[in-house]
C-alpha positions in Angstrom: -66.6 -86.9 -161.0 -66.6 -88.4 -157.5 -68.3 -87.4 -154.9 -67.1 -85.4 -151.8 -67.3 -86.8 -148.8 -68.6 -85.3 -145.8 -65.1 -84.4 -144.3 -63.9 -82.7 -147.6 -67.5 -80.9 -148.0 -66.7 -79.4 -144.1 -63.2 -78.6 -145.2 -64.3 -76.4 -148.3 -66.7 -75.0 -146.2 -64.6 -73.9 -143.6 -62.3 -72.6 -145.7 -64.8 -70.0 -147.5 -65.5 -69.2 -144.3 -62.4 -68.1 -143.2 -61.9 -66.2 -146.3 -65.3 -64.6 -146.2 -64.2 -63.6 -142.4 -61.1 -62.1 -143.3 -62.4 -60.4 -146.3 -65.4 -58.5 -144.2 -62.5 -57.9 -141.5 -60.2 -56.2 -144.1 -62.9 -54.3 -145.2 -64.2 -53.0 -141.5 -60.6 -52.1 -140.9 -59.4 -50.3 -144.1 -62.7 -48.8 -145.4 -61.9 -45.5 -142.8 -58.4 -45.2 -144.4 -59.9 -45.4 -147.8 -62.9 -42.9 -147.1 -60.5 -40.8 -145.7 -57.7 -40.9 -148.7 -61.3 -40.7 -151.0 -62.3 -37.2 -149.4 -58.9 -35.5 -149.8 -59.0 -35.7 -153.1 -63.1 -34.6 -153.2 -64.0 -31.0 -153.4 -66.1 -29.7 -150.2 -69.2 -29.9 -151.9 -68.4 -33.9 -152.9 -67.8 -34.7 -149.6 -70.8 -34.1 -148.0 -73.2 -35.4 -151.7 -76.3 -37.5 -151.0 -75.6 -40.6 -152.8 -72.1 -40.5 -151.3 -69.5 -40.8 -154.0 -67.6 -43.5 -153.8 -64.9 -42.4 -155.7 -63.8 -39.0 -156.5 -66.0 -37.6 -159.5 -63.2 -34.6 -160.3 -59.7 -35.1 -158.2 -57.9 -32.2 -156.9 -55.5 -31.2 -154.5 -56.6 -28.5 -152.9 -57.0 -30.1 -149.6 -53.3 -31.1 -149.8 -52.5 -27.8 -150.8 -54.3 -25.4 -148.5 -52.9 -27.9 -145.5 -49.2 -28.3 -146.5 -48.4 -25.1 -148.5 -51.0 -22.7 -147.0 -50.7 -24.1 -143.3 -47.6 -25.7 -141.7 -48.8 -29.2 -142.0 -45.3 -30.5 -142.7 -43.8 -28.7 -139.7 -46.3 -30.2 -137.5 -45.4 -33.4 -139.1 -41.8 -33.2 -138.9 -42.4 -32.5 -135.2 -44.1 -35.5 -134.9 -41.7 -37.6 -136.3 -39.2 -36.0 -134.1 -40.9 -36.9 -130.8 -42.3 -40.2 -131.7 -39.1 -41.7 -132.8 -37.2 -40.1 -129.9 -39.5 -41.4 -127.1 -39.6 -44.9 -129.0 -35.9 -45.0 -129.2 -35.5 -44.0 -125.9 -38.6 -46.5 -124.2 -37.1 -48.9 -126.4 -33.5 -48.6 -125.2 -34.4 -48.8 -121.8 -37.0 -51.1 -121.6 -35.0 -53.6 -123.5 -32.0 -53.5 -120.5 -34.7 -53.4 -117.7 -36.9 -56.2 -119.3 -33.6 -58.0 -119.9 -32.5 -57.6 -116.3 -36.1 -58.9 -114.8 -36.3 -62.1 -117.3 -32.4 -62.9 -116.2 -31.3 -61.5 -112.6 -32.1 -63.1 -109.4 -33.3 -61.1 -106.9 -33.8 -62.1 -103.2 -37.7 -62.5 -102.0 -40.8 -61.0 -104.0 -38.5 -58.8 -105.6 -38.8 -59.5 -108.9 -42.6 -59.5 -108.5 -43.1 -56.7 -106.7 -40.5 -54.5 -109.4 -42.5 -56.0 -112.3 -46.0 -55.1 -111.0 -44.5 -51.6 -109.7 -43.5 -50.9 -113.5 -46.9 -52.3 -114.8 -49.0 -50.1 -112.1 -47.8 -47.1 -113.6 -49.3 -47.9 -116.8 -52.7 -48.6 -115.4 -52.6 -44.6 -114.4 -54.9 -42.3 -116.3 -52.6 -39.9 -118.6 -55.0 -37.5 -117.8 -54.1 -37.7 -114.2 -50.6 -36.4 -114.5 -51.4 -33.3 -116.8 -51.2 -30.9 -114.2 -47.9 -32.2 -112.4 -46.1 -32.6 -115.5 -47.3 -29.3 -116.5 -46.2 -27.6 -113.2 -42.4 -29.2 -113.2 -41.8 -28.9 -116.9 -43.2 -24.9 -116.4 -40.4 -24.9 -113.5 -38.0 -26.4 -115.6 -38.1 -24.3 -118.4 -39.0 -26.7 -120.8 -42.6 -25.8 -122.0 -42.8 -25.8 -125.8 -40.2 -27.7 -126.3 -40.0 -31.1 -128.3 -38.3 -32.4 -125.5 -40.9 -32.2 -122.6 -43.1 -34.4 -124.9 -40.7 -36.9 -125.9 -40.1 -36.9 -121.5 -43.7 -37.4 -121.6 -44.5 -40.2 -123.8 -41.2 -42.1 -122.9 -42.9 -42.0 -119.2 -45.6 -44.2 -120.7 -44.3 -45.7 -122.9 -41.6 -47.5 -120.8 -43.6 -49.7 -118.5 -45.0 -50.8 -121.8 -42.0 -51.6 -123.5 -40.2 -53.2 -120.2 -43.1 -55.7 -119.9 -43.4 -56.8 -123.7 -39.5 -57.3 -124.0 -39.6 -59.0 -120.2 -42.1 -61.8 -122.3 -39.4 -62.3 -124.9 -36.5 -62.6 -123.3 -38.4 -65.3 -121.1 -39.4 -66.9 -124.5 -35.7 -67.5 -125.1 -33.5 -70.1 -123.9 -31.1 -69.1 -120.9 -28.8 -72.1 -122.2 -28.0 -70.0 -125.4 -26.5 -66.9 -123.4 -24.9 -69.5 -120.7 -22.9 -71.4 -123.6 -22.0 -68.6 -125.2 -20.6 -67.2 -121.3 -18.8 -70.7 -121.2 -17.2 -70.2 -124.7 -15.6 -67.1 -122.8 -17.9 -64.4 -123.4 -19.1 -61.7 -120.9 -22.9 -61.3 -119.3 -22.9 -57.8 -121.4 -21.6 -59.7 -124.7 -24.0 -62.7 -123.9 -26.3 -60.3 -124.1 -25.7 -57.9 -127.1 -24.3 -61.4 -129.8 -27.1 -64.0 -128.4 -30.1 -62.6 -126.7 -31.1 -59.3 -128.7 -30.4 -61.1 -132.3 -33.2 -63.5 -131.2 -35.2 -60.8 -129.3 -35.5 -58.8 -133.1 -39.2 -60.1 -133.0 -40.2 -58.5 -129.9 -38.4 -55.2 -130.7 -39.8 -54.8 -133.5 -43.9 -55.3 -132.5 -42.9 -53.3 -129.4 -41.5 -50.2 -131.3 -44.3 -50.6 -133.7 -46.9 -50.2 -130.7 -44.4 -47.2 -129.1 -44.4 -45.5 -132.5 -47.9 -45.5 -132.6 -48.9 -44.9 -129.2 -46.6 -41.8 -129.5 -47.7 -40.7 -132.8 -51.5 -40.5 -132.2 -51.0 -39.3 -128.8 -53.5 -35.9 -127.6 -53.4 -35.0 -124.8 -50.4 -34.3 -123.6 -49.0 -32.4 -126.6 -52.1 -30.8 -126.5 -50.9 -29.2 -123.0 -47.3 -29.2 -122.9 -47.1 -27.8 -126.3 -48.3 -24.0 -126.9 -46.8 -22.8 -130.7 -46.4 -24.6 -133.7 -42.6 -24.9 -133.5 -43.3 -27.9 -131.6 -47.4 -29.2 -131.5 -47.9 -31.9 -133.7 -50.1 -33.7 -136.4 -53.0 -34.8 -133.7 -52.8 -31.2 -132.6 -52.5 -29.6 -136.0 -55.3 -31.5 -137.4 -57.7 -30.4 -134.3 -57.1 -27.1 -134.8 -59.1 -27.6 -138.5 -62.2 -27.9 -136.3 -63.1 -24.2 -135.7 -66.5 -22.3 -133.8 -67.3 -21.0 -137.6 -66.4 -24.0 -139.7 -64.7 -27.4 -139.6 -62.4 -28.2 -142.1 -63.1 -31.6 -143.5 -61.1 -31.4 -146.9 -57.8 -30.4 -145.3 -58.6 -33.1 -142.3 -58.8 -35.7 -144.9 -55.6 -34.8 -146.3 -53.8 -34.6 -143.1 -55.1 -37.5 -141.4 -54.5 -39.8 -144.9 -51.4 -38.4 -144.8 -50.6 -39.3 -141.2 -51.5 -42.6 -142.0 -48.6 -43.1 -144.4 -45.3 -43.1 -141.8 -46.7 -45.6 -139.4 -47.9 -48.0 -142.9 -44.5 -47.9 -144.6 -42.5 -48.6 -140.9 -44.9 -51.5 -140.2 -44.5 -52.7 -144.0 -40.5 -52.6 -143.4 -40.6 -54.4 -140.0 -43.1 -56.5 -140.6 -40.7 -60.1 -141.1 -39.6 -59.5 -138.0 -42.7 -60.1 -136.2 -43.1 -63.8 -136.7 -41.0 -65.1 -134.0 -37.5 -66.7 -134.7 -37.2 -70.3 -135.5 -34.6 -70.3 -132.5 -37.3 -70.3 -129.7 -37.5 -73.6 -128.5 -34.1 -74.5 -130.6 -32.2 -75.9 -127.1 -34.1 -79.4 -125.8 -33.5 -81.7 -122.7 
C-alpha cells in the first residue's frame, strides 16, 4: 500500500475533524429537544430518577393527555398559530415592498440612510419598554384579549427586522434584470412581482422562518396583552404549569416537544429555498 503523504494525511485529518465538530454540535443543539420529547413520555417519578434514564423505561401518555384533553393545550396552540402566521404574513408583506423600495428608489440627500437606520433603531428598543404604552392604547382601543392586539404587537417588531433582511437581498440582485425586463415593456410594479421576488424566494423564506419564530416563542407581550385563554398562547400556556404548590414537568415536556413540531416541519418545507439562487451574479460587465 503506498504511503500518504503529508498533504493527504492533513486532508484526512481535517476532515474527521470537521465531522467530529459537527457531530458534537448536533448533539449540543438537539440533546434539549430530545430530553424534552424523552420526559413526555416518562412518568413523574422517571423524570426526576438518579441515574437519569436515558430512554423511557415504561412509555405513556399521560403528560399528552392531562395537557391536550384535560387542559386547553390545543386552543392555546391554535392561538399561536393564529398570531404567528398573521404577524409573519403581515411583517413579511410589508417589509418586502419597503425593503424593495430602499434597495431600488433614489432619494435626494442622506435619505435613504437616515430611513434605513430610523427602521433599524426601532429594533434596538427593549420590548419591555413599550409594555405599558401598548397596554394603555390597546386598553383605549378596545382591543385587550384579542388575537389581534398581539399579531399588532409582534408585526411592530417584527417589521424593522424583515425590511432590513429583504433590503440585503434585493441589493444581492442585479438591477439589470428588472431594467430589461422594463425595456421589454413591462411596468416598475410587474418588474417587480415577475423578476425581483422570484429571485428574492431565498430571502423570504429565512426571513419568515426567523418571523415565525420570533413570534411563536415570544413572552412578554402576550403575557400582558392577553388576559383569558381564548387568546394567550403556547409560551403562556406552558408557564402557567409552573405553580406556588407544584411545577408541572410532565405536561411541560409534552407541550414544549410539542411546540417544537410546527416551527421543524415549516423549516423542513422551506428549507431549499434558503441556499441562494444560482441567478445572483447571473448579469456580468
Amino acid at each position: 500500500m503506498a504511503q500518504l503523504t503529508s498533504n493527504q494525511t492533513f486532508t484526512i485529518v481535517r476532515r474527521i475533524a470537521t465531522y467530529v465538530t459537527i457531530a458534537l454540535a448536533l448533539i449540543v443543539t438537539l440533546f434539549p429537544v430530545y430530553w424534552i420529547a424523552a420526559n413526555s413520555f416518562k412518568f413523574d417519578i422517571d423524570i426526576f430518577s438518579i441515574p437519569p434514564q436515558w430512554f423511557p423505561a415504561n412509555p405513556t401518555l399521560k403528560h399528552y393527555h392531562a395537557a391536550f384533553i384535560e387542559r386547553p393545550f390545543l386552543l392555546y396552540g391554535l392561538n399561536s398559530l393564529i398570531i404567528a402566521t398573521g404577524s409573519t404574513l403581515v411583517s413579511l408583506t410589508f417589509g418586502t415592498l419597503a425593503g424593495y423600495a430602499l434597495a431600488r428608489f433614489q432619494y435626494p440627500g442622506q435619505w435613504r440612510h437616515q430611513i434605513s437606520f430610523w427602521i433599524l433603531s426601532t429594533r434596538m428598543m427593549p420590548p419591555i419598554v413599550t409594555i405599558i404604552p401598548l397596554y394603555i392604547a390597546f386598553n383605549y382601543l378596545d382591543m385587550l384579549n384579542t388575537k389581534l392586539a398581539v399579531v399588532i404587537a409582534y408585526t411592530a417588531f417584527n417589521l424593522p427586522f424583515a425590511t432590513w433582511m429583504m433590503k440585503s437581498y434585493f441589493q444581492d440582485l442585479p438591477v439589470e434584470l428588472e431594467e430589461a425586463a422594463i425595456v421589454d415593456g413591462d411596468t416598475r410594479w410587474g418588474a417587480f412581482i415577475r423578476v425581483a421576488l422570484p429571485l428574492a424566494r431565498p430571502g423570504l423564506a429565512a426571513t419568515a422562518i426567523f418571523c415565525l419564530i420570533i413570534s411563536w416563542n415570544e413572552f412578554l407581550l402576550a403575557l400582558v396583552l392577553t388576559l383569558t385563554e381564548k387568546s394567550q398562547t403556547l409560551p403562556i400556556g406552558i408557564a402557567g404549569r409552573v405553580t406556588q404548590y407544584n411545577t408541572y414537568w410532565g405536561e411541560i415536556s409534552a407541550a414544549g416537544f410539542t411546540a417544537c413540531i410546527p416551527i421543524m416541519i415549516f423549516a423542513f418545507v422551506v428549507q431549499k429555498h434558503l441556499v441562494r439562487g444560482l441567478s445572483f451574479g447571473a448579469v456580468k460587465g
